[in-house]
C-alpha positions in Angstrom: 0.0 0.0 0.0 1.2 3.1 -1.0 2.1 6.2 1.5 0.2 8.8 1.8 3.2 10.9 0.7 2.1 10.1 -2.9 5.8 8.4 -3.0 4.7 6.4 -6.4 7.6 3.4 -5.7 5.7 2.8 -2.5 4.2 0.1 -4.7 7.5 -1.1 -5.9 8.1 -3.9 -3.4 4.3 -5.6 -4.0 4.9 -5.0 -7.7 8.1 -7.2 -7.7 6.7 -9.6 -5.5 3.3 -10.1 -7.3 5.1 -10.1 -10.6 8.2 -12.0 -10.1 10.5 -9.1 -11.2 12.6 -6.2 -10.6 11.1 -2.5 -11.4 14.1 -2.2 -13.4 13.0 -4.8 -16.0 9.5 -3.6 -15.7 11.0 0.0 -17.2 13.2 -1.5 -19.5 10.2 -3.6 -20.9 8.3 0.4 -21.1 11.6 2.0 -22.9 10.4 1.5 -26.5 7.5 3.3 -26.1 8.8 6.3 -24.7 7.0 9.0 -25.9 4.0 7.4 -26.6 0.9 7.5 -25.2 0.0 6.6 -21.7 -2.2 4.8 -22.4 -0.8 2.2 -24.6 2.1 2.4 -22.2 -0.7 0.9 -19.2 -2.3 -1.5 -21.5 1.4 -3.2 -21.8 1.4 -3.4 -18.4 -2.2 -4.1 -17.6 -3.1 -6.3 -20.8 -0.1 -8.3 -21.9 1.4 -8.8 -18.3 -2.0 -8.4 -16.0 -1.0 -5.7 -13.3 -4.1 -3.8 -11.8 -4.6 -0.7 -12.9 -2.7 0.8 -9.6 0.0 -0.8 -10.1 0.6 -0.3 -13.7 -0.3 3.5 -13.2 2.5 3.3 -10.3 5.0 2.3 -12.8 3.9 3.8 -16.0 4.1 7.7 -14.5 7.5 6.7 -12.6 8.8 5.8 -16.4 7.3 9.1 -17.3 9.1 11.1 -14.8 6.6 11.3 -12.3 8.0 9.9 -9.1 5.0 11.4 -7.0 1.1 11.5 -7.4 1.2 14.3 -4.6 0.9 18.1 -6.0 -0.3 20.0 -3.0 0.8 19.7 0.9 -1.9 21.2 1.8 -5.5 23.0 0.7 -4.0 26.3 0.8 -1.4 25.1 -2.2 -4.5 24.0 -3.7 -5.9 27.1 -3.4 -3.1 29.3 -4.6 -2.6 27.5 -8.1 -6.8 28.5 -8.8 -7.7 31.6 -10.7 -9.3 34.4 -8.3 -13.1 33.4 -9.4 -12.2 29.6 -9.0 -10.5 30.4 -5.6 -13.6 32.4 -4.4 -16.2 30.2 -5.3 -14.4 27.0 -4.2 -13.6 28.5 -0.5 -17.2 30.0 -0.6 -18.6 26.3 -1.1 -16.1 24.9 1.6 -17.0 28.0 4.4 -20.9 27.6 4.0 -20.1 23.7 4.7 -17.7 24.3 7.7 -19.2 26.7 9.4 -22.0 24.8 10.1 -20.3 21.1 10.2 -16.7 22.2 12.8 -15.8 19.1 13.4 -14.8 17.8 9.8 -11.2 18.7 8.8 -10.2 20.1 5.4 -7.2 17.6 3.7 -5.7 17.0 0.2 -6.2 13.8 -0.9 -6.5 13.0 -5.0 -4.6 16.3 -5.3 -7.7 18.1 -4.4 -9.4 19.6 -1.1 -11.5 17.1 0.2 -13.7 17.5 3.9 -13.0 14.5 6.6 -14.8 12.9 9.1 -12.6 10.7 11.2 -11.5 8.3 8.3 -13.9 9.2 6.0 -14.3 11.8 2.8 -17.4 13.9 3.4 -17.2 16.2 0.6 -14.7 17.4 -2.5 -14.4 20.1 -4.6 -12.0 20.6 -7.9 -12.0 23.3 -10.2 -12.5 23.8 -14.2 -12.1 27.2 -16.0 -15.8 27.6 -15.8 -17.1 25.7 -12.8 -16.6 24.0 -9.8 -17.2 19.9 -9.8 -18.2 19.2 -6.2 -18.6 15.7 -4.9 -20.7 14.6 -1.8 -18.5 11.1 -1.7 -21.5 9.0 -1.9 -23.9 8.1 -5.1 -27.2 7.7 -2.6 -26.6 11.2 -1.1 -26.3 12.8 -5.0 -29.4 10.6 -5.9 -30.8 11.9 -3.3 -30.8 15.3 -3.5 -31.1 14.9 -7.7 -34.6 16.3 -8.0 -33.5 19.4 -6.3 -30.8 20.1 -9.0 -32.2 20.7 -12.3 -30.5 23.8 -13.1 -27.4 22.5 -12.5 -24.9 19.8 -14.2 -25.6 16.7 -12.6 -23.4 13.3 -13.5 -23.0 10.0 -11.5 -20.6 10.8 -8.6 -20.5 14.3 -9.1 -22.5 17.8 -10.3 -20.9 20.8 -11.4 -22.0 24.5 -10.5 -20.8 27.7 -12.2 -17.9 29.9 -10.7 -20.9 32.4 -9.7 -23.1 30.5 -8.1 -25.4 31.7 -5.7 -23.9 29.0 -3.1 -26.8 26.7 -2.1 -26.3 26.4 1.7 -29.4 24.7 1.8 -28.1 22.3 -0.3 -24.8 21.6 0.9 -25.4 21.0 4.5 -28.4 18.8 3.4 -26.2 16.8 1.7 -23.1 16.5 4.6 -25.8 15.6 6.9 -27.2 12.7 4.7 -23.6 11.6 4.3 -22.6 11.8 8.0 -25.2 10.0 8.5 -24.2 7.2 6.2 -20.8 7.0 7.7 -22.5 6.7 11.2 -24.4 3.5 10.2 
């Protein structure tokens, strides 16, 4: 299990083991197609020699250069690489959410600003040019509060809302209560 430092060759040592090799040949077996395509680089990995997606990504970005899947330490250098609009809407969303809910902590986790309870994601936010994707962690809370979002751009896990958004406080503490409540069961 990887880190939570990001530290991609965290995975190294269940790669080898599972696999029967040494990273080494597993990025000598990647060097002719350098410069190609990820994804033809993963399917090598993944189709022709069977390593889960995790894995495969774990080596395939290493090969590319990438030694770490961690960008930010911290939501505030989250924050700082978003435009003004983005960065105001985004903290907008998260203060409506915390001041009412205290107790949940604000962490980086899939290079984005996520709320915690204890163990458990509560609620995420990342940011496009024109809108904010937020993410109530939970497919029974979205479905939940579905009807009550037909203005707005609603997909499986997620639903987007524009950078001016009138923020729905409503809404949002509606939905952190249904999914504190699911952790709880």
């Amino acid at each position: 299990m990887a880190s939570s430092s990001g530290d991609r060759s965290q995975f190294f040592p269940a790669i080898e083991k599972k696999h029967g090799k040494p990273i080494t040949q597993w990025l000598k077996l990647l060097a002719p197609l350098k410069g190609r395509p990820y994804a033809e680089q993963m399917d090598l990995l993944q189709g022709a020699h069977e390593f889960s997606r995790t894995h495969a990504n774990a080596v395939v970005m290493h090969f590319r250069g990438s030694t770490t899947s961690r960008r930010f330490d911290d939501p505030e250098g989250y924050f700082a690489t978003l435009s003004p609009a983005q960065s105001t809407a985004m903290r907008a969303v998260f203060s409506v959410i915390t001041k009412k809910y205290r107790r949940l902590d604000m962490v980086v986790a899939w290079n984005k600003p996520i709320l915690k309870s204890g163990e458990h994601y509560v609620f995420a936010a990342s940011a496009a040019t024109r809108h904010l994707t937020l993410n109530p962690w939970s497919t029974a809370v979205l479905d939940a509060f579905r009807l009550s979002m037909t203005d707005l751009v609603v997909a499986k896990h997620t639903f987007q809302v524009p950078l001016d958004w009138k923020v729905d406080a409503r809404l949002l503490h509606g939905m952190v209560a249904a999914r504190l409540a699911e952790i709880d069961q």
